[in-house]
N, C-alpha and C positions, 0 to 999 in steps of 0.2 A: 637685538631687536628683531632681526629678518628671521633668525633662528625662531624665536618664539612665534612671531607671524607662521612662520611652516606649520610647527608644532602644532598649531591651534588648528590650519586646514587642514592637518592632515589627521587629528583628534575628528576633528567634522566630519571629515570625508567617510567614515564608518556608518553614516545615516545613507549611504548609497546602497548598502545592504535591507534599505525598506524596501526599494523594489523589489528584490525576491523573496520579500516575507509578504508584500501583497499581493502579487502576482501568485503566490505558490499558494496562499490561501483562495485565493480566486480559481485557480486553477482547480482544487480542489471542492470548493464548493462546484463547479462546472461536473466535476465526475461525479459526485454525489447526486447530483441531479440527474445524471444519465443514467448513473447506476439503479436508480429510483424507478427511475421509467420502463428499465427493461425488467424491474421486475416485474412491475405491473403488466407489462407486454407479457412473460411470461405468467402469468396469473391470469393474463384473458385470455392463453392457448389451454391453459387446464379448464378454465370454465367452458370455453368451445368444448373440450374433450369430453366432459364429464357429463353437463346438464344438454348438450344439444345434441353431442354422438357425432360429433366433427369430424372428417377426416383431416386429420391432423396427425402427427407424430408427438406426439408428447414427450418422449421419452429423450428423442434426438434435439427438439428445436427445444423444450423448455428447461429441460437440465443443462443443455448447451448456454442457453440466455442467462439461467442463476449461476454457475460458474465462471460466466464475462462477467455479471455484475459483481458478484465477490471479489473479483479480480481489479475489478475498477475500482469496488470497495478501497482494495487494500493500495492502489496508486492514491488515492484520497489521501489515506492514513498518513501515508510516505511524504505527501505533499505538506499534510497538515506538521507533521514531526520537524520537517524539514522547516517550514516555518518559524515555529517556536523556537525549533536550535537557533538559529540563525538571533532569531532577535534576541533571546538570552545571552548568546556569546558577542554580539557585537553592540546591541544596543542599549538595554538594560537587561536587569532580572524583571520577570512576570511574578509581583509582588499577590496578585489576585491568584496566583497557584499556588499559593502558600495555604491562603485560607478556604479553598472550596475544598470539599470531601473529596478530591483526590491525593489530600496527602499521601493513603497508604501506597497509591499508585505513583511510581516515580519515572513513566513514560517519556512526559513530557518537560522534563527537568532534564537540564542540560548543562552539564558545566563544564565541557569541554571538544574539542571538535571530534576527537577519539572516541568518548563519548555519543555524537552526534553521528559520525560514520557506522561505528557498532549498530545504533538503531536502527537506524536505515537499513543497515545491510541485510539483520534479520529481517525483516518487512519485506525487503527487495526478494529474499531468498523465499518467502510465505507467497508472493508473487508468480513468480517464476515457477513454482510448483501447481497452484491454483492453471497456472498458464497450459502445461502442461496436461494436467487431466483434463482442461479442455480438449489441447487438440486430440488424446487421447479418443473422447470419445467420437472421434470422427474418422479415424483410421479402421480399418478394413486389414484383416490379418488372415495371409495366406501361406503362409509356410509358415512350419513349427519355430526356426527361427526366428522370425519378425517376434512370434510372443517368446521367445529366451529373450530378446533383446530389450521388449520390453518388459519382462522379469528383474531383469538386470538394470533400468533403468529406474524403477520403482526400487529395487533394493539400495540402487546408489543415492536418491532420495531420501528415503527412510534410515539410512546411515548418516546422510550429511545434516537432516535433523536434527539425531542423537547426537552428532558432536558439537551441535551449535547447541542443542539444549544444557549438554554436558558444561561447556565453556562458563555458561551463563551460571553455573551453581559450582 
């Protein structure tokens, strides 16, 4: 009898995994919002730039600000993925993702935590890169070195892509 009493809370106790499927969707509705705003931010330095003759940088501050939002973009996505997995592996399946037009799409399908790590990690790693040409463009380069290194660091990018592309086919 106590055995099956366990059984039963600890069957239960897997609905504790709602909290980071709401919070992480929250979360991400939060960056989607920010990410929204800066574009628009970066869409009122182009309009300063263009129709008023602003001194402004456009180049620096607004390609700067769409590279954060993309970047935000893609912590959303992570957040959102991350969601999904979680409630498909511990709570139910998402029976409404069977039937909307993303069947051909299998993103957000999850049927395993290996599964749910892999996703991520690509995402994570789409991150990190987006991350990267940001700070890029704010580095200031004075010796031939600094650009070997960064040659070499875009090269090591652009390989660790092709093997993560690789993997996936």
């Amino acid at each position: 009898m106590l055995e099956k009493i366990f059984e039963g809370a600890l069957v239960k106790s897997r609905f504790l995994v709602m909290f980071s499927v709401i919070f992480s969707l929250l979360g991400a509705a939060v960056l989607f919002i920010i990410a929204s705003y800066d574009i628009i931010k970066a869409t009122s330095i182009a309009w300063k730039y263009y129709i008023y003759n602003a001194d402004v940088d456009l180049h620096a501050d607004g390609v700067s600000i769409i590279i954060g939002a993309v970047d935000l973009y893609l912590i959303a996505v992570v957040l959102l993925i991350f969601s999904f997995g979680l409630y498909e592996l511990f709570i139910s399946r998402i029976e409404v993702l069977e039937n909307v037009a993303l069947k051909d799409v299998d993103i957000l399908t999850i049927k395993s935590l290996d599964q749910l790590k892999d996703k991520l990690g690509k995402v994570i790693i789409m991150v990190l890169v987006v991350s990267f040409f940001q700070r890029v463009l704010h580095m200031t380069f004075s010796t031939p070195l600094e650009m070997l290194y960064l040659a070499l660091a875009i090269l090591a990018l652009g390989v660790s892509l092709y093997f993560m592309n690789k993997s996936a086919h």
